[in-house]
N, C-alpha and C positions, 0 to 999 in steps of 0.2 A: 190755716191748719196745714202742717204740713204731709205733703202728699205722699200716698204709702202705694203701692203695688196694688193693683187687682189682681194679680197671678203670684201663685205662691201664696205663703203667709208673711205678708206684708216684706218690708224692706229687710226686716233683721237689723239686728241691733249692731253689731258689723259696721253695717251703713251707716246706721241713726250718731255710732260713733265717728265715723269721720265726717259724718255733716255737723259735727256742731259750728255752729256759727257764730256765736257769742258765749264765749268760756269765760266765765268772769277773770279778772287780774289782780283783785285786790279783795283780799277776807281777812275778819278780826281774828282776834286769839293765835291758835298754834298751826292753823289750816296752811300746808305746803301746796307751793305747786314743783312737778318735776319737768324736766327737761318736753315732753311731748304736749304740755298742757295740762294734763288731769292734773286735780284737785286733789290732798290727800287730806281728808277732812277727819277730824276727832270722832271716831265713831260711836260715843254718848250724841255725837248732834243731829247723828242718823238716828231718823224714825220711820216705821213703815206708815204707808200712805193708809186713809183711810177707805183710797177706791178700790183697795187691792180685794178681787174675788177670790183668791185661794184661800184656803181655809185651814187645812190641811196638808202639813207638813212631815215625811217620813221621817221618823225621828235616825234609824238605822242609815239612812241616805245622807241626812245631814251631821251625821257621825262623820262618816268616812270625807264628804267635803272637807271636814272644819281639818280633819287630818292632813289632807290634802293642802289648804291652805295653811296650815302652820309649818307644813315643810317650805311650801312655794309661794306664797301669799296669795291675793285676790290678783289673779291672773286679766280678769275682765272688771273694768270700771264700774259701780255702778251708777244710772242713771237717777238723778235726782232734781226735785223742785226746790229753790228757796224759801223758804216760809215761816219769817218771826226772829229771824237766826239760826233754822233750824231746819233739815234737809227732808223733806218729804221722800220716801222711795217712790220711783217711777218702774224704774225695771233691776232687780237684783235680790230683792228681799230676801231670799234660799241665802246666797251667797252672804250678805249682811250677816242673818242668824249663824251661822257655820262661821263666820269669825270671831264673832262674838264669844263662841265657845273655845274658837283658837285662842282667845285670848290677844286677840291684836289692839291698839288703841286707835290706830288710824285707819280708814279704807280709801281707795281711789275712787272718784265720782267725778262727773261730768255733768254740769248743771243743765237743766233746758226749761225752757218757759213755755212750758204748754197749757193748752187750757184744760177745762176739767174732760172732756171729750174725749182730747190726742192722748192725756196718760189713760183711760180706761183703753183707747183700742193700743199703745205700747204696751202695755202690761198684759194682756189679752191676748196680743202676738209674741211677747217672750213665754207666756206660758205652753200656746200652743206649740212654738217650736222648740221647746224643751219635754212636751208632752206630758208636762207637770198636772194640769188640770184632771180631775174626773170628769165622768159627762154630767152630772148633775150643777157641777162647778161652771162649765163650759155654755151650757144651757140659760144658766144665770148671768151671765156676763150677756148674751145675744140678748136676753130680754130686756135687761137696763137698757141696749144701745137703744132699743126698742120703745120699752116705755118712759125712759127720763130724758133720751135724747131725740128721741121721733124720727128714730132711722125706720125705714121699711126691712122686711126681710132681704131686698135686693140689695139694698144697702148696705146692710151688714154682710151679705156673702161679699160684695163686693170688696169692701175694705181688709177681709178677713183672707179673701184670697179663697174661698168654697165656693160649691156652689147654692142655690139657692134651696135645692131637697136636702139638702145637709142640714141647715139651718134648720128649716121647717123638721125636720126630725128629729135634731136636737133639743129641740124648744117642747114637741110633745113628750118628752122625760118629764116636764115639769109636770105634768098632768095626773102624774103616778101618785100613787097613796105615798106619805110620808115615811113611811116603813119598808115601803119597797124602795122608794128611791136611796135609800140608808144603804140596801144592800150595793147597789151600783158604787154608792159611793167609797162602800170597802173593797171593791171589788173582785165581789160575789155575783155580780151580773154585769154582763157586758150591754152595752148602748143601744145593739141590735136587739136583745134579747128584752128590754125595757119598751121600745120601741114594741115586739109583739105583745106585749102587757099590756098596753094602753087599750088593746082590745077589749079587755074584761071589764067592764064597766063598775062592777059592784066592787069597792074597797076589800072587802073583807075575802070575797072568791081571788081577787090580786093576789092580795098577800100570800094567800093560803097556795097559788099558784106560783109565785116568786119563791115561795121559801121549798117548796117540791125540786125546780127547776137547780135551785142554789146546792139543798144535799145532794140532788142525783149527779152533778156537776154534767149537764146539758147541753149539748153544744149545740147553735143557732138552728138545725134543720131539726134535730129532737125536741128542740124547745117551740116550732111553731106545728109540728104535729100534734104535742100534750097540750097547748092550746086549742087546736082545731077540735079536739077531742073533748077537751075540758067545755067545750060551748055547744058543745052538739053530742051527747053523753048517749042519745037513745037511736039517731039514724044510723045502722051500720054503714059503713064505705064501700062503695063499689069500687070493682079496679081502677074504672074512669075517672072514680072522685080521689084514689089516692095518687093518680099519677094526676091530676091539679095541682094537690096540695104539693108534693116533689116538684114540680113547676115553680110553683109560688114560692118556695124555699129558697131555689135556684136566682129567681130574678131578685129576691130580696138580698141575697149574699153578693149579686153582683151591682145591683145599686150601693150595698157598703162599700165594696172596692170600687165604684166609679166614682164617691164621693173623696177617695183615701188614694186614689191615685191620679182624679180629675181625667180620666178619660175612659171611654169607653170601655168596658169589660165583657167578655160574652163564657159564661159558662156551659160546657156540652158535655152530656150522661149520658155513657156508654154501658152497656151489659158488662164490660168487662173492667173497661177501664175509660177515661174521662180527660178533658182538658179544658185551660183555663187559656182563654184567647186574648191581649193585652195591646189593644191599639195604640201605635202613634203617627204622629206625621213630618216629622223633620228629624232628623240628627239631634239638635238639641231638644225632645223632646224626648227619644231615648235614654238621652242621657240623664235627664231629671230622674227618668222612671227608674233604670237603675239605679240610682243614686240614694230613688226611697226605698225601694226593695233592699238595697245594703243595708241601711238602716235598721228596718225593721228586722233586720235577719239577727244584728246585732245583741 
């Protein structure tokens, strides 16, 4: 199996492209290869894989793609399996569809021979580093490695590049009533916000809770006080018990960002004003950090 990064989310496909190791040389029909090696294969003989967990594709997004690539074409190869005569998707599927619409007949592809395994965790880490996945999608994927391939949860954080409470927290999404998890999936509820859900036990007080938190549009410390509340309707709060629960909001939003930036976070509430403290310990581990904070600012 070839070996992917514990740090990070996995190697990047970057990498996976210039490690190929065996690019085939010789294919039937109209299949070109160009000067670097990629294949430019008939794209009727591109099909998506069937281990692909994404589900859901933004139609508006893969608009502006397919535009994109009818000025410039499929700028990144995609990765594919041989199978029958006919290219299984490994990693590109978004892009595939989006030419499809360009109107192209051929796309670039780099074949790899992976087992059924290496394409669920490639395709699993192009979506996370694309941030394509919902969490309910993301959720799903960790549970197969889980339950079809008998990875532990260490296992999967490891290969995935998380940590281990990431994992475990993304996997209790799954636990949600069908109806709630629908909202996450349109993203109507954020992963934090599904995660204090899993509190309520009763399907039916969930939903009715989910779908409050969705119109009032909630954000993570309102939404685990109307929890606190919605489960304890008749003890008033002492001051003592509301500066807990403001505690417990705190640590909760800083385990999201220790899981979202893999290091330590420390949040501190002031009467007036507050800071958010963002540990690292090397140069290059600065530099990762801004590098995701650009990102996301993006």
């Amino acid at each position: 199996m070839p070996a992917l990064q514990k740090k990070g989310l996995g190697r990047g496909l970057g990498a996976l492209i210039a490690d190929v190791e065996a690019t085939k040389e010789e294919h039937s029909g109209q299949d070109k290869t160009d000067k670097s090696g990629v294949l430019m294969i008939d794209i009727n003989r591109v099909e998506p894989s069937k281990q692909q967990h994404r589900k859901y594709f933004d139609e508006e997004a893969l608009d502006q793609l397919s535009e994109s690539i009818r000025s410039f074409g499929v700028i990144q190869p995609l990765i594919v399996k041989e199978e029958n005569g006919f290219y299984s998707i490994i990693a590109g599927e978004r892009r595939w569809r989006a030419a499809r619409r360009a109107g192209l007949s051929d796309v670039p592809v780099i074949i790899k021979e992976y087992t059924e395994t290496d394409i669920l965790q490639v395709a699993l880490i192009e979506n996370l580093q694309r941030q394509d996945l919902n969490p309910i999608e993301e959720a799903s994927c960790y549970q197969r490695l889980i339950e079809e391939y008998f990875f532990t949860q260490d296992d999967v954080a490891s290969r995935i590049g998380k940590s281990r409470s990431a994992i475990s927290y993304a996997l209790r999404l799954l636990e949600l009533d069908e109806q709630v998890q629908s909202l996450l999936i349109d993203g109507k509820l954020s992963s934090g916000q599904g995660r204090l859900l899993t509190k309520v036990a009763n399907p039916k007080d969930q939903l009715n809770c989910a779908n409050e938190i969705a119109e009032k549009d909630m954000n993570l410390r309102d939404t685990e006080a109307f929890i606190e509340r919605y489960l304890n309707p008749v003890a008033p709060k002492s001051n003592s018990q509301r500066i807990y629960t403001q505690t417990a909001a705190y640590k909760n939003l800083e385990d999201d960002l220790k899981s979202v930036l893999g290091t330590k976070v420390s949040i501190h509430d002031g009467k007036k004003k507050g800071t958010i403290a963002i540990e690292y310990y090397s140069k290059d581990e600065l530099d990762r950090l801004i590098l995701l904070l650009r990102k996301a600012a993006d």
